[in-house]
C-alpha positions in Angstrom: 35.0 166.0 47.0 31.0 164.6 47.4 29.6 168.2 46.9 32.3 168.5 43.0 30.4 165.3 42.2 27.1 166.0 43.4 27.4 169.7 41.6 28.6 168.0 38.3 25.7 164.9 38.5 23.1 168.3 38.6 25.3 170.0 35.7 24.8 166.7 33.7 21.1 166.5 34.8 20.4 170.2 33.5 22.5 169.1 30.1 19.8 166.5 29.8 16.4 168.2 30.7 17.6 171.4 28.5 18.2 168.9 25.6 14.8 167.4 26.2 13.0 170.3 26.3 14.9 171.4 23.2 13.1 168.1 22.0 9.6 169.1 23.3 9.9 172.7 21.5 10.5 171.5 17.6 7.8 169.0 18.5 5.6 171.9 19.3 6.4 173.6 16.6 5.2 171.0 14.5 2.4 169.4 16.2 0.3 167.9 13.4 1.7 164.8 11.0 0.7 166.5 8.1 2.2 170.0 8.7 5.2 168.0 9.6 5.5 166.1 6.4 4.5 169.1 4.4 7.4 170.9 6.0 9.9 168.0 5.2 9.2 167.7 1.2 9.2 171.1 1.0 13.0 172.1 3.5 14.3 168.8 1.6 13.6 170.1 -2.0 16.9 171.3 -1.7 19.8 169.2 -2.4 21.8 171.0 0.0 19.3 171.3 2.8 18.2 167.3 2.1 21.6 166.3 1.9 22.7 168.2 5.3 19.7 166.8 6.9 20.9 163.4 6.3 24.0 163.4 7.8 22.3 165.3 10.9 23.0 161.8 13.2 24.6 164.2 16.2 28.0 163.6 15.4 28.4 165.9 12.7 29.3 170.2 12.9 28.6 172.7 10.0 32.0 172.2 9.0 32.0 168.2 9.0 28.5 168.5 6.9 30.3 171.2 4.3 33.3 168.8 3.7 30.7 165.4 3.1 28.3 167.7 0.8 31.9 169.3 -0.6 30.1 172.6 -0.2 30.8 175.7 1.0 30.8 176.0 4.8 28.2 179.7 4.5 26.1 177.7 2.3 25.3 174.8 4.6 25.1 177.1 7.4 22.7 178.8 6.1 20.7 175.4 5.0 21.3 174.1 8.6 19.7 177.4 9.7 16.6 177.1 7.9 16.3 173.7 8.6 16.3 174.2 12.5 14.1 176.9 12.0 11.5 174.7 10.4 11.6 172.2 13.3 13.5 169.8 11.3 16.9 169.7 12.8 18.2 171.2 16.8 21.5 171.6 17.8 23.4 169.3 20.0 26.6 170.0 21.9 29.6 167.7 22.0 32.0 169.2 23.8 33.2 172.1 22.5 31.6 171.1 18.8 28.1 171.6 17.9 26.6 168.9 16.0 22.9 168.7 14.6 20.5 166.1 15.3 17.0 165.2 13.4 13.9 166.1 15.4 11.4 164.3 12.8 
């Protein structure tokens, strides 16, 4: 039983240095203020992309976002997409769900 416990407190562990590192990368990719607030007005231009971003708190999936924005679920994918790509946004895993979380 100590070694199930001790194997899940190092699963746990790993959960929280790969989120943090997840963390380190978009701030990499956006090292400089201005690039990053450049980056911002221009991703949140959009109504869909600024509206998804908003609601990107961690507790809310593609399909969550969608429903709140009543858009369609391929259209918020894709806004999600480019807004993680830009630095903006990472995944985060609840359980089985993804949800998306503001980097900046």
């Amino acid at each position: 039983m100590g070694k199930d416990a001790d194997l899940q407190s190092i699963a746990q562990t790993l959960l929280l240095i790969e989120s943090r590192l997840e963390d380190i990368i978009s701030i990499l990719k956006l090292s400089k203020q201005a690039q990053i607030d450049s980056v911002k007005q221009r991703f949140l231009a959009s109504q869909v992309r600024a509206g998804a971003y908003k609601l990107c708190d961690g507790t809310h999936s593609v399909t969550d976002i969608a429903e709140a924005l009543e858009k369609k679920t391929p259209n918020v994918s894709r806004a999600l997409s480019e807004l993680e790509a830009a630095g903006l946004i990472r995944q985060a895993r609840q359980g089985k769900k993804i949800c998306y979380v503001q980097v900046f």
